[in-house]
N, CA, C and O of each residue as an XYZ file, in Angstrom:
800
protein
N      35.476    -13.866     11.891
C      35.633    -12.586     12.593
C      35.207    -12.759     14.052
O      34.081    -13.208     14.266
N      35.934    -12.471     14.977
C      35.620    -12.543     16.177
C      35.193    -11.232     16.292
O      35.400    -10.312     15.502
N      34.345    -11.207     17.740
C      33.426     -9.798     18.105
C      33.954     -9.871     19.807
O      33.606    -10.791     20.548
N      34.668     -8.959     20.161
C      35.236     -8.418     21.297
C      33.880     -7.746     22.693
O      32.666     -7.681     22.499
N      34.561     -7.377     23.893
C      32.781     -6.893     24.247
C      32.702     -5.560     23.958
O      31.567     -5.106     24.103
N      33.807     -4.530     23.477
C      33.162     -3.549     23.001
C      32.687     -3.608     21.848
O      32.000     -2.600     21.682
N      32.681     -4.344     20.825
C      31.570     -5.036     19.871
C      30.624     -5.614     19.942
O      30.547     -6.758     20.391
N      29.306     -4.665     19.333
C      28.456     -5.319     19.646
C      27.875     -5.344     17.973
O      27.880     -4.442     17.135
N      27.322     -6.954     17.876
C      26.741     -7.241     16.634
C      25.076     -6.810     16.685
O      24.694     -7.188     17.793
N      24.203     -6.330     16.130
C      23.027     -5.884     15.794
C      22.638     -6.311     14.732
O      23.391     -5.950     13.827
N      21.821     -6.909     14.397
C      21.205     -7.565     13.008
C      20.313     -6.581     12.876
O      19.583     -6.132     13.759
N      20.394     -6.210     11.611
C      19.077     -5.065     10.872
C      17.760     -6.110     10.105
O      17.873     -7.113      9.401
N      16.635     -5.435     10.553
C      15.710     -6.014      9.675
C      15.897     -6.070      8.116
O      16.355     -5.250      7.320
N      15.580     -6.844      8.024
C      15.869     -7.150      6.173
C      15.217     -6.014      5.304
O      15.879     -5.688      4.319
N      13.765     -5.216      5.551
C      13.215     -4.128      5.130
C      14.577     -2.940      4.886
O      14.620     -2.230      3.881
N      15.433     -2.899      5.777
C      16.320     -1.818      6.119
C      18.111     -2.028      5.577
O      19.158     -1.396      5.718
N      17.594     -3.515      4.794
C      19.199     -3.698      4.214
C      18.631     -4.588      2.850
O      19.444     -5.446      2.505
N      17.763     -4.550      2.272
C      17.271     -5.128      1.656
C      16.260     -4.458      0.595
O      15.297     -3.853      1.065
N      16.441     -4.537     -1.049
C      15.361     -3.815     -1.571
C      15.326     -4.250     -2.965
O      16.307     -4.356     -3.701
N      13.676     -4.576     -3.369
C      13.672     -5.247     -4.686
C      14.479     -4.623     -5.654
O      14.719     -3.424     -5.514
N      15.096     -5.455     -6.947
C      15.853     -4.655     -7.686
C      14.837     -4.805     -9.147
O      15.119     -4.187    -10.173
N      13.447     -5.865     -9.025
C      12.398     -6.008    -10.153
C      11.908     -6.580     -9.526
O      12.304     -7.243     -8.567
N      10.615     -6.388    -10.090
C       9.047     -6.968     -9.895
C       8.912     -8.369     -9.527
O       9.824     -9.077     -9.956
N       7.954     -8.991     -8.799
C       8.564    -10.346     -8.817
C       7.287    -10.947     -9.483
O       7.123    -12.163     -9.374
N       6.497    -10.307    -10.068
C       5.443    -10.705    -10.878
C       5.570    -10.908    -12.293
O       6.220    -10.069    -12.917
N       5.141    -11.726    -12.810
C       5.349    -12.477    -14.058
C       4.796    -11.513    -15.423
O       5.003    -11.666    -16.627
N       4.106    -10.596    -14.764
C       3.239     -9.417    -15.908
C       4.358     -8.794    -16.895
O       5.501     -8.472    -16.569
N       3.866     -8.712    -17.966
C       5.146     -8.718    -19.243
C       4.931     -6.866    -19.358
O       5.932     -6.156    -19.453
N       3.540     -6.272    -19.333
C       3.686     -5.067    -18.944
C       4.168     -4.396    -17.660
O       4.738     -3.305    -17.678
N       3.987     -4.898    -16.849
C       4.708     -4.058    -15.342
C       5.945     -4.045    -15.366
O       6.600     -3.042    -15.086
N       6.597     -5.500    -15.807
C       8.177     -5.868    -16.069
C       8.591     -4.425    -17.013
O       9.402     -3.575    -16.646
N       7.939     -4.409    -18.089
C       8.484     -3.361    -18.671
C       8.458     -2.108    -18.244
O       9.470     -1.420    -18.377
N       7.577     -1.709    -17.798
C       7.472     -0.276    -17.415
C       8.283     -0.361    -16.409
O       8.886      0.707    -16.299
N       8.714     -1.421    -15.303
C       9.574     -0.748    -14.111
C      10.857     -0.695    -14.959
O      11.681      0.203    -14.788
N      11.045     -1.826    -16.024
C      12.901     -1.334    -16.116
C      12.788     -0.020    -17.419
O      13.827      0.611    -17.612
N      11.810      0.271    -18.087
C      11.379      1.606    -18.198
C      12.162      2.718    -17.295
O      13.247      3.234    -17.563
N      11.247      2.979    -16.034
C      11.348      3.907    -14.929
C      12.241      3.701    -14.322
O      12.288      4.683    -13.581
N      13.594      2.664    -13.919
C      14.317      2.578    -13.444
C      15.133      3.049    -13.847
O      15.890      3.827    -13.268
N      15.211      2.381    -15.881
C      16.587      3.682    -16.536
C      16.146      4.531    -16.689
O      16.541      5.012    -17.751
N      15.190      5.346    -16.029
C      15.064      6.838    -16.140
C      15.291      7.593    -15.034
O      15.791      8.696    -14.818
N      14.679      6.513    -14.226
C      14.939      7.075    -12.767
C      16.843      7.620    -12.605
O      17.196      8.798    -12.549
N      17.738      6.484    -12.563
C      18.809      6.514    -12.882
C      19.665      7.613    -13.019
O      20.634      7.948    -12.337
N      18.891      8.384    -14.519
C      20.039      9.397    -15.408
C      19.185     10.950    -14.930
O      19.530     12.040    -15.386
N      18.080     10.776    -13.974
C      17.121     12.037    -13.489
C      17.575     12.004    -11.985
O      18.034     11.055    -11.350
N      17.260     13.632    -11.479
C      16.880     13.826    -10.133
C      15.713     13.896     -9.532
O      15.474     14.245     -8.376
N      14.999     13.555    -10.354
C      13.532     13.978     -9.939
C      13.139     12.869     -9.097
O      13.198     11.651     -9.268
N      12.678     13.667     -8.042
C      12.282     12.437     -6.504
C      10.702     11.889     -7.088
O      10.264     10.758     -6.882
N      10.168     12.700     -7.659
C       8.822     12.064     -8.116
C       9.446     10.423     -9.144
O       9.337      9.267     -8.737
N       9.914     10.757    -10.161
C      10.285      9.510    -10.740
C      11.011      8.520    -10.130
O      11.141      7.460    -10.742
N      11.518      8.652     -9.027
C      12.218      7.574     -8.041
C      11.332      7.087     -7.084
O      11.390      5.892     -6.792
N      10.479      7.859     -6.520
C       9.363      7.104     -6.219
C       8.549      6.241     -7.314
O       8.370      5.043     -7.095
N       8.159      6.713     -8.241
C       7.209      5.717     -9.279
C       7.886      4.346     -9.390
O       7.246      3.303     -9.261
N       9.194      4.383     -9.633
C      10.039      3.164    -10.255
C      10.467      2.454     -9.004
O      11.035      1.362     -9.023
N      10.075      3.335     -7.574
C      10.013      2.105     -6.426
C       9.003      1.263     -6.309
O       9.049      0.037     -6.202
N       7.595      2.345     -6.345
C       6.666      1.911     -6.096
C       6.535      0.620     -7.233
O       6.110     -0.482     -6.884
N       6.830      0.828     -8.203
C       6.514     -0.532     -9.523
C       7.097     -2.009     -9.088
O       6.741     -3.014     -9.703
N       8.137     -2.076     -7.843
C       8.906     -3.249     -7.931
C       7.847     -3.466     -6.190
O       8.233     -4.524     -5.692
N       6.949     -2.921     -5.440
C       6.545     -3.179     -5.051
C       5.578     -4.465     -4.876
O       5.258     -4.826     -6.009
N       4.906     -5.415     -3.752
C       4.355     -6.167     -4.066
C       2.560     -5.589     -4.560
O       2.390     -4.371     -4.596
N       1.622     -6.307     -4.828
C       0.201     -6.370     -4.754
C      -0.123     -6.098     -3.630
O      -0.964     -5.216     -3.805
N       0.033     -6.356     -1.888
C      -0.510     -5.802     -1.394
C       0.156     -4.583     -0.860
O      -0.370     -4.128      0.155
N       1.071     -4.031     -1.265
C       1.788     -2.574     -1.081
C       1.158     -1.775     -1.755
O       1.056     -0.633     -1.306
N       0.492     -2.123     -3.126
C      -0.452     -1.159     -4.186
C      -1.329     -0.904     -4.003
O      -1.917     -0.584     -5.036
N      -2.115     -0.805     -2.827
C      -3.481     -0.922     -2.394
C      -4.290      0.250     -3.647
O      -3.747      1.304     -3.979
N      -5.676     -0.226     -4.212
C      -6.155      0.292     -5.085
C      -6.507      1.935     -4.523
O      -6.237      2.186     -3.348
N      -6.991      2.806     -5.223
C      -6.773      4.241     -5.108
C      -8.701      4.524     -5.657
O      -9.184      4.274     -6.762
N      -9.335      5.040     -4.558
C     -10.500      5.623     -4.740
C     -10.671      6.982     -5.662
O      -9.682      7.679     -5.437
N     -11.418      7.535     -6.476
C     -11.633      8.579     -7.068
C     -11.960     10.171     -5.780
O     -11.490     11.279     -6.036
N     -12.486     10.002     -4.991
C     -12.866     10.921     -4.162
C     -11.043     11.430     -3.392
O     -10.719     12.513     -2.906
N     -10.249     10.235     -3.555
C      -9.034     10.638     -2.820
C      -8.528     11.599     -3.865
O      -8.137     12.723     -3.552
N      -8.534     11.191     -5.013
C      -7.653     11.986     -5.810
C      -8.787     13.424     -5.978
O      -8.461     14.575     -6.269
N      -9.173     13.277     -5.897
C      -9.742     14.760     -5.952
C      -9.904     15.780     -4.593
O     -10.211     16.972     -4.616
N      -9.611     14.962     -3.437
C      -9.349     15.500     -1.958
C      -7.784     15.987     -2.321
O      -7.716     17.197     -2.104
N      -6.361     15.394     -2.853
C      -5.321     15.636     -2.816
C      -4.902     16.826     -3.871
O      -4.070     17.695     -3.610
N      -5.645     16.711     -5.143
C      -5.377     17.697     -6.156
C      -6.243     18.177     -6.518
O      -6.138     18.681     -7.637
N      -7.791     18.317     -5.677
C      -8.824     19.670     -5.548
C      -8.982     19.565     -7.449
O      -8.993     18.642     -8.263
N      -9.115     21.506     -7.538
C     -10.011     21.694     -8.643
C      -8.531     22.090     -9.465
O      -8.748     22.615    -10.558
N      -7.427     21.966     -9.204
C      -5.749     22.792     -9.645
C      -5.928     21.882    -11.299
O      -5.935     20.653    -11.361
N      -6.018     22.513    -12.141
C      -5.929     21.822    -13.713
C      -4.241     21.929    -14.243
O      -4.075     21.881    -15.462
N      -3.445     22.020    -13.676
C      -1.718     21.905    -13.712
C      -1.567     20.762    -12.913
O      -0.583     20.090    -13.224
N      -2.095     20.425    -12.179
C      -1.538     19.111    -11.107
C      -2.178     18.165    -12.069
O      -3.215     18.377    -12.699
N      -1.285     16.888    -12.111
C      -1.241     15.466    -13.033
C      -1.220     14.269    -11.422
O      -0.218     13.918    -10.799
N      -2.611     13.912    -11.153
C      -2.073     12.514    -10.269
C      -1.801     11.663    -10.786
O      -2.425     11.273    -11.773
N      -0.763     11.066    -10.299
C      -0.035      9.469    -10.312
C      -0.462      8.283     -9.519
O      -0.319      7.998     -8.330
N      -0.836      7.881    -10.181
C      -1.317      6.631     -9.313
C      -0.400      4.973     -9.466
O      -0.827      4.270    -10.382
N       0.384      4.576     -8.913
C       1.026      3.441     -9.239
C       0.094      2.203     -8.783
O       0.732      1.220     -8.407
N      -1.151      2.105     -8.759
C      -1.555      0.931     -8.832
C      -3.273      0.977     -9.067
O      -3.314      2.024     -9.713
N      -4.480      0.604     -8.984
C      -5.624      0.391     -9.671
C      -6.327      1.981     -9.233
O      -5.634      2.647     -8.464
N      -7.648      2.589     -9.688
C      -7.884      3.733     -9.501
C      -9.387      3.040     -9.732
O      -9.541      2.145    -10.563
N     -10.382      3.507     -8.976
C     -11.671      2.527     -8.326
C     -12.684      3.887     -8.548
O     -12.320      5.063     -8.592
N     -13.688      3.498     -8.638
C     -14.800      4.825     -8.686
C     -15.434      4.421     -7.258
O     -15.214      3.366     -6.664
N     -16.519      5.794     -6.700
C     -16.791      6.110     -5.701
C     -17.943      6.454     -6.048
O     -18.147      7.198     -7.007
N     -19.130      5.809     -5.094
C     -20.591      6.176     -5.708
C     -20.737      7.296     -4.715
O     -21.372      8.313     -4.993
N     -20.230      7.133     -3.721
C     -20.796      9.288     -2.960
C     -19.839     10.702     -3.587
O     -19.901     11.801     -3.034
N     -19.135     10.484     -4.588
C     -18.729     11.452     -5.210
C     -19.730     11.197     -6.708
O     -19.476     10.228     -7.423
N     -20.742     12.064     -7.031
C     -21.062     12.215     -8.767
C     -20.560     13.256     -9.437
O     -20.317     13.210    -10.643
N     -20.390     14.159     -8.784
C     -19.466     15.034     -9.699
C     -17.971     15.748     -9.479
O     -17.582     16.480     -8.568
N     -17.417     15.347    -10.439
C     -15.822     15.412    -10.058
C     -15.220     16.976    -10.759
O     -16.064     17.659    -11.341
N     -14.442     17.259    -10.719
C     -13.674     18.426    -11.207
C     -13.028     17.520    -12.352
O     -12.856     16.304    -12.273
N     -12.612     18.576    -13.736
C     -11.893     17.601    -14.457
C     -10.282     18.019    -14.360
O      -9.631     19.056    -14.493
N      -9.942     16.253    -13.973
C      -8.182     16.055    -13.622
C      -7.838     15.508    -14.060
O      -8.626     14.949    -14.822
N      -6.588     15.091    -14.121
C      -5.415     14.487    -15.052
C      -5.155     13.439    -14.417
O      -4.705     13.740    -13.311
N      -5.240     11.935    -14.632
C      -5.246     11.036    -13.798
C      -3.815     10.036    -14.478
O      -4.366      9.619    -15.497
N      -2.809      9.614    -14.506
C      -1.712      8.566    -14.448
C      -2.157      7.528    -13.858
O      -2.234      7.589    -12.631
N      -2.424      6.738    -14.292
C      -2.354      5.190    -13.283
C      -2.167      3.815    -13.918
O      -2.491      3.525    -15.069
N      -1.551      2.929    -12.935
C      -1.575      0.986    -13.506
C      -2.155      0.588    -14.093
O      -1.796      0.050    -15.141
N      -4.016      0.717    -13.446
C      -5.220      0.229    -14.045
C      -6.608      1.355    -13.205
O      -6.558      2.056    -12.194
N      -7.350      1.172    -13.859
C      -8.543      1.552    -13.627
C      -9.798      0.584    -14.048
O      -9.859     -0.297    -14.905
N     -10.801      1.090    -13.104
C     -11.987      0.452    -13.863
C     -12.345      1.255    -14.717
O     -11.881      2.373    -14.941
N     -13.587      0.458    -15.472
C     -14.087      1.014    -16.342
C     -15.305      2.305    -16.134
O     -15.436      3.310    -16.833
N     -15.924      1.984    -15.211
C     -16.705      3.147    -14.330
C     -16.286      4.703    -14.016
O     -16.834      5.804    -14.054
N     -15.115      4.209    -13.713
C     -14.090      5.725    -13.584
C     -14.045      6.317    -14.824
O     -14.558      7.324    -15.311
N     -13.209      5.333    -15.273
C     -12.832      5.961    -16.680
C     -14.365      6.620    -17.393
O     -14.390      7.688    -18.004
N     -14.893      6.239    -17.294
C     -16.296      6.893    -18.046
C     -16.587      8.318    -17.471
O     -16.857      9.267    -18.207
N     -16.489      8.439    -15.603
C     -16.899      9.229    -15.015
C     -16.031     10.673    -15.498
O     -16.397     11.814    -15.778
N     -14.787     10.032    -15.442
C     -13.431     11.134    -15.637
C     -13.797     11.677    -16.879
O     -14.109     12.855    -16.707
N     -13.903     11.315    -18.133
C     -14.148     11.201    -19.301
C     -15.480     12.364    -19.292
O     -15.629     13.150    -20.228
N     -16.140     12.342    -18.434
C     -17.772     12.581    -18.730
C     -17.165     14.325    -18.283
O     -17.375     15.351    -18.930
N     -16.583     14.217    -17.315
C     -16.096     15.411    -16.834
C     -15.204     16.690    -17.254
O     -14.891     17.759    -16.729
N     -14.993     16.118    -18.304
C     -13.701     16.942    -19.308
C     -12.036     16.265    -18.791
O     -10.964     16.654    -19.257
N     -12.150     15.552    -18.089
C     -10.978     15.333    -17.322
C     -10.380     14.264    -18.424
O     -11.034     14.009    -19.435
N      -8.836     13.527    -18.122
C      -8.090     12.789    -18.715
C      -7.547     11.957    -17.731
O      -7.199     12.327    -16.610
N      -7.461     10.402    -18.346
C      -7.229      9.519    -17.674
C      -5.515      8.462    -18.551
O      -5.678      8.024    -19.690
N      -4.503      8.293    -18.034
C      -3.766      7.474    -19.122
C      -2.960      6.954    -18.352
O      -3.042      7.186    -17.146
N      -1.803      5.968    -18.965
C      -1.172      4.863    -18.666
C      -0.033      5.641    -17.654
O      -0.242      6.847    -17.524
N       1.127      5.099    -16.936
C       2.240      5.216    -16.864
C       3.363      5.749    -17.720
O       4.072      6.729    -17.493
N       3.404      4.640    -19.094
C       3.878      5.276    -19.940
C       3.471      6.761    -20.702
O       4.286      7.298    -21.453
N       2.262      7.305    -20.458
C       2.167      8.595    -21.137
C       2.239      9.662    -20.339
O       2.042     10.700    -20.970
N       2.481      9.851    -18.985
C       3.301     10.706    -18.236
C       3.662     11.578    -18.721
O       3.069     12.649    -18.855
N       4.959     11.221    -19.168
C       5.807     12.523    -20.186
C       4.720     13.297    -21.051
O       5.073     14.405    -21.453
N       3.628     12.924    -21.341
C       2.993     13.278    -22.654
C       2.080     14.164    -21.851
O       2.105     15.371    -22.088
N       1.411     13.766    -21.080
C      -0.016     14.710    -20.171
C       0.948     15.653    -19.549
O       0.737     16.819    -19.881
N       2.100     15.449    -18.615
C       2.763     16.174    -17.641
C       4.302     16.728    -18.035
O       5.200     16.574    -17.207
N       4.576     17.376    -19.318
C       6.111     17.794    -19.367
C       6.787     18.627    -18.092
O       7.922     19.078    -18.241
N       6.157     18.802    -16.983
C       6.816     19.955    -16.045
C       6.934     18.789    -14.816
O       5.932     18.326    -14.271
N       8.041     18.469    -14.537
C       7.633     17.067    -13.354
C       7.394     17.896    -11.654
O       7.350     17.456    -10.505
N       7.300     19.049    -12.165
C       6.842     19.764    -10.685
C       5.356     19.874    -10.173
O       4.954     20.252     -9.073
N       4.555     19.379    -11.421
C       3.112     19.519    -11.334
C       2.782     17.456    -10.914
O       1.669     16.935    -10.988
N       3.512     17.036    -10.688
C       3.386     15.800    -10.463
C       2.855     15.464     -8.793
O       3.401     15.786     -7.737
N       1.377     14.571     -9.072
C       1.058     14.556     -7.341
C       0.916     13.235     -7.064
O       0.050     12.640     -7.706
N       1.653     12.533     -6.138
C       1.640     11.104     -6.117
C       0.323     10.821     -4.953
O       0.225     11.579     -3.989
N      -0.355     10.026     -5.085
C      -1.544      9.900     -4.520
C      -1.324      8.321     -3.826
O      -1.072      7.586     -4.780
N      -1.322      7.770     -2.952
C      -1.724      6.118     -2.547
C      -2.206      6.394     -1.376
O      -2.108      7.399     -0.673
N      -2.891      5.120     -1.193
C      -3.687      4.718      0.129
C      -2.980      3.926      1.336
O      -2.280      2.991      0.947
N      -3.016      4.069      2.368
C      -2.938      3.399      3.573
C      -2.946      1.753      3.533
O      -4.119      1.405      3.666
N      -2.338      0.945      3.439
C      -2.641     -0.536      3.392
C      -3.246     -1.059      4.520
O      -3.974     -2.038      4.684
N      -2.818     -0.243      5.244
C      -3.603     -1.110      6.754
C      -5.047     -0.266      6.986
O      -5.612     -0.416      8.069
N      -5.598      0.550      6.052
C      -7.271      0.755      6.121
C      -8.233     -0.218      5.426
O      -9.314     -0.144      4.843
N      -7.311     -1.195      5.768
C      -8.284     -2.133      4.591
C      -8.818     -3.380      5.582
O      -8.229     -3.816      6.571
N      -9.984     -3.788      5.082
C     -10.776     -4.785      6.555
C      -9.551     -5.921      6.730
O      -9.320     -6.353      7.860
N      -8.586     -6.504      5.305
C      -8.103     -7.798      5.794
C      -6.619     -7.020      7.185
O      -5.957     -7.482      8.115
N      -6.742     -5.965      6.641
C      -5.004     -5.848      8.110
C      -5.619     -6.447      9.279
O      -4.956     -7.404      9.678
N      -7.132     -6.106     10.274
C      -6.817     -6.677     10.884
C      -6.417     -7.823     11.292
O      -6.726     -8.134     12.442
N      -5.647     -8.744     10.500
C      -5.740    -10.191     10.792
C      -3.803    -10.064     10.734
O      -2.940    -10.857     11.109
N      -3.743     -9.139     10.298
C      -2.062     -9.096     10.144
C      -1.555     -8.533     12.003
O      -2.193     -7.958     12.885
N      -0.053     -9.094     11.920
C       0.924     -8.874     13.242
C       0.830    -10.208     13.591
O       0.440    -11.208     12.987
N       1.373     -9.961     14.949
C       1.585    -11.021     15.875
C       0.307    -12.205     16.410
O      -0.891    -12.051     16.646
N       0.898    -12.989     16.441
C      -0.362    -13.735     16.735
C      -1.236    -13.724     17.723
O      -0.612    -13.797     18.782
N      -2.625    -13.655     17.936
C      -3.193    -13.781     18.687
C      -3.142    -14.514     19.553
O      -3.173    -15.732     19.379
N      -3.035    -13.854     20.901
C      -2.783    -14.045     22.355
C      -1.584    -13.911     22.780
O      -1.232    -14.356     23.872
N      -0.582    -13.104     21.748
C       0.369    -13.157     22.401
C       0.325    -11.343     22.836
O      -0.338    -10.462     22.289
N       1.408    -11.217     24.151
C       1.269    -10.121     24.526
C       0.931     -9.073     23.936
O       1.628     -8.960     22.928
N       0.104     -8.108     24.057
C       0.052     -6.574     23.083
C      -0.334     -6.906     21.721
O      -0.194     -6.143     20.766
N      -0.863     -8.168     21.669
C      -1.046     -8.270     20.079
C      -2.455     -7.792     20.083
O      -3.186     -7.906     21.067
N      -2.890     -7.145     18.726
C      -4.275     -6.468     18.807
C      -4.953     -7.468     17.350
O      -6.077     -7.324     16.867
N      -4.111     -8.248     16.989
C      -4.346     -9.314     15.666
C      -6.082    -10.365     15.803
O      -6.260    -11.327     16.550
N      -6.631    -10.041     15.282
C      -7.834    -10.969     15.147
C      -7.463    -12.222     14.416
O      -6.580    -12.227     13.558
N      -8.103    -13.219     14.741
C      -8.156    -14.831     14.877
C      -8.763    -15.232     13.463
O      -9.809    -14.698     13.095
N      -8.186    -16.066     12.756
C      -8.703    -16.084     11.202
C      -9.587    -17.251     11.600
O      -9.111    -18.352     11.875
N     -10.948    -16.972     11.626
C     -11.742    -18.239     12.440
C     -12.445    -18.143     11.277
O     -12.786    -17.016     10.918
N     -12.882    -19.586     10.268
C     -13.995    -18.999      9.323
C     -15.396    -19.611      9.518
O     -16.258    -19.340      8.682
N     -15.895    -20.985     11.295
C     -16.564    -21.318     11.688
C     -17.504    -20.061     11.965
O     -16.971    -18.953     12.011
N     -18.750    -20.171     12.133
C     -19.139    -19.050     12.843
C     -20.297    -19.338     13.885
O     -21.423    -18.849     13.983
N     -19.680    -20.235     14.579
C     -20.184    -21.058     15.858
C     -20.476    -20.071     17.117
O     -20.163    -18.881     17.165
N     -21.054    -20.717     17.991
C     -21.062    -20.448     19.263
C     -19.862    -21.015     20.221
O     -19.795    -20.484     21.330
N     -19.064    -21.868     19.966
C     -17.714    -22.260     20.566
C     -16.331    -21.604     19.351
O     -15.163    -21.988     19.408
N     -16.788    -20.731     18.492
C     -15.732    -20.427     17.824
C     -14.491    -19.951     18.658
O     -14.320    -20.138     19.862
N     -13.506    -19.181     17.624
C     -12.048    -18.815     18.482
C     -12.229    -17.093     18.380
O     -12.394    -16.208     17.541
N     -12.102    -17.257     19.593
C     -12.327    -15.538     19.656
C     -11.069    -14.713     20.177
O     -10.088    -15.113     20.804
N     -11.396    -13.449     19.730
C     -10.010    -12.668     19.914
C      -9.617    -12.516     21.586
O     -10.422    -12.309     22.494
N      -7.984    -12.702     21.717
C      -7.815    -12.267     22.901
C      -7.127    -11.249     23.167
O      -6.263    -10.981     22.332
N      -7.234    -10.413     24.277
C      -7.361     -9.587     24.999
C      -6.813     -9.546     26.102
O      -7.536     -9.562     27.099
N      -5.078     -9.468     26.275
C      -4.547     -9.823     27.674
C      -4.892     -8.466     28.671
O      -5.812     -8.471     29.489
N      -4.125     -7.500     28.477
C      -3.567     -6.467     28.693
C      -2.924     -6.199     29.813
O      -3.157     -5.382     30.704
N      -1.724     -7.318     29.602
C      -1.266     -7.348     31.038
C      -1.460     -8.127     32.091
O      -0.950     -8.158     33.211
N      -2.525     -8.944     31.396
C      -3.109    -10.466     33.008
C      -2.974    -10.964     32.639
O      -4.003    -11.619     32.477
N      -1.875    -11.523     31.970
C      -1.340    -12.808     31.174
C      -1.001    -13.672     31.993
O      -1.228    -14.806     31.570
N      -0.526    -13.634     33.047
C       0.492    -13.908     33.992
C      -0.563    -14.595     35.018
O      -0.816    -15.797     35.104
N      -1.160    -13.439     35.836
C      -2.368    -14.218     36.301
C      -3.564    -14.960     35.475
O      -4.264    -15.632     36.232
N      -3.835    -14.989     34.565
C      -4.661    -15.943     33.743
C      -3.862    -16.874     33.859
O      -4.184    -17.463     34.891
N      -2.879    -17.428     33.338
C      -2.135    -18.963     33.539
C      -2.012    -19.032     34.663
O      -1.418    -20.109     34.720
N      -2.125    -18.669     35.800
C      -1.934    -19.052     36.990
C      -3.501    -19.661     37.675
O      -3.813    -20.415     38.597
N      -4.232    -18.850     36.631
C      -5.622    -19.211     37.410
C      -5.978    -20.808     36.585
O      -6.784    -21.610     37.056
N      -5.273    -21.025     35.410
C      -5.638    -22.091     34.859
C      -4.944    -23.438     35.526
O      -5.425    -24.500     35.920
N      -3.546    -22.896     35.471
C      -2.710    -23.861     36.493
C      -3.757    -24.344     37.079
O      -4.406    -25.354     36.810
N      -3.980    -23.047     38.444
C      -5.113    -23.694     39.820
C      -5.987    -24.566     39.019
O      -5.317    -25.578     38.813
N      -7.006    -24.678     38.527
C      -8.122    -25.050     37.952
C      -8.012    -26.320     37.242
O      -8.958    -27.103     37.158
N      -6.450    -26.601     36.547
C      -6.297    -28.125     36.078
C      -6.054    -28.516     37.030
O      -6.847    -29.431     37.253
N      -4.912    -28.309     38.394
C      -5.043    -29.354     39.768
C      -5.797    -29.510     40.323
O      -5.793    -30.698     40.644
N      -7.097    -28.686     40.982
C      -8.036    -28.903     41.600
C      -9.113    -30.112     40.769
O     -10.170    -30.462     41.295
């Protein structure tokens, strides 16, 4: 195919033409539950279940684990709201007393589960959804931010290159270590001052 100049070719990021169709993890339960939620997703309109059965083909660090204090910031004291959680659900030692809620999730610890439990509240799998929640309007999808987590800063562009705000994976912890840089724009004159400084 030839491209003329009022043609212009644009390559799309792969995120934007591109999308898992299964899990790429070897887990014999996740495998199941996404092609589960997928033929359900499928033969339903419900935007809540098309999210769940995306979120499942997601990777590990897209699932970022889910604190107890969040889910009770998002669905308060409401005993009709069912959170969903598509990936681990973590207890919180500055919350001790919780409201009792309806919790869906991947995994949990065991701490939670006790806490929830202690509370009158209910805690269960993916698969029992249908069973805690028959009304899919009471459905509240809950996840966390991936980039609030200490390792993002080390994610983007590499350090020192323009506008990059990426910290240096240094695991020395010297006095000549590699430290973060910081152009903002004197990129240009910094190599110029180094230039000078190797001829002289």
């Amino acid at each position: 195919m030839y491209f003329t100049s009022a043609m212009k070719y644009t390559r799309l990021p792969p995120s934007a033409t591109l999308s898992r169709k299964e899990p790429r993890s070897k887990n014999i339960y996740l495998r199941a539950l996404s092609d589960f939620y997928t033929k359900v997703a499928s033969n339903s309109s419900v935007l809540a279940i098309k999210k769940i059965s995306k979120r499942l083909k997601m990777s590990k660090s897209d699932r970022q684990p889910v604190k107890i204090s969040k889910i009770v910031s998002e669905i308060g004291e409401s005993k009709d709201k069912v959170a969903v959680v598509v990936a681990k659900v973590l207890d919180d030692d500055e919350v001790m007393v919780i409201p009792a809620v309806k919790v869906v999730a991947l995994q949990w610890s065991k701490g939670v589960k006790e806490k929830i439990e202690r509370y009158g509240g209910t805690i269960g799998t993916l698969d029992q959804l249908f069973e805690l929640c028959p009304n899919m309007d009471d459905i509240c999808l809950v996840s966390t931010n991936k980039f609030s987590r200490r390792s993002a800063k080390f994610w983007g562009p590499a350090p020192g290159e323009k506008g990059s705000t990426t910290y240096p994976r240094a695991n020395q912890k010297c006095h000549n270590r590699e430290k973060r840089i910081m152009m903002r724009g004197r990129k240009s004159q910094h190599l110029k001052r180094q230039v000078v400084n190797k001829a002289t």
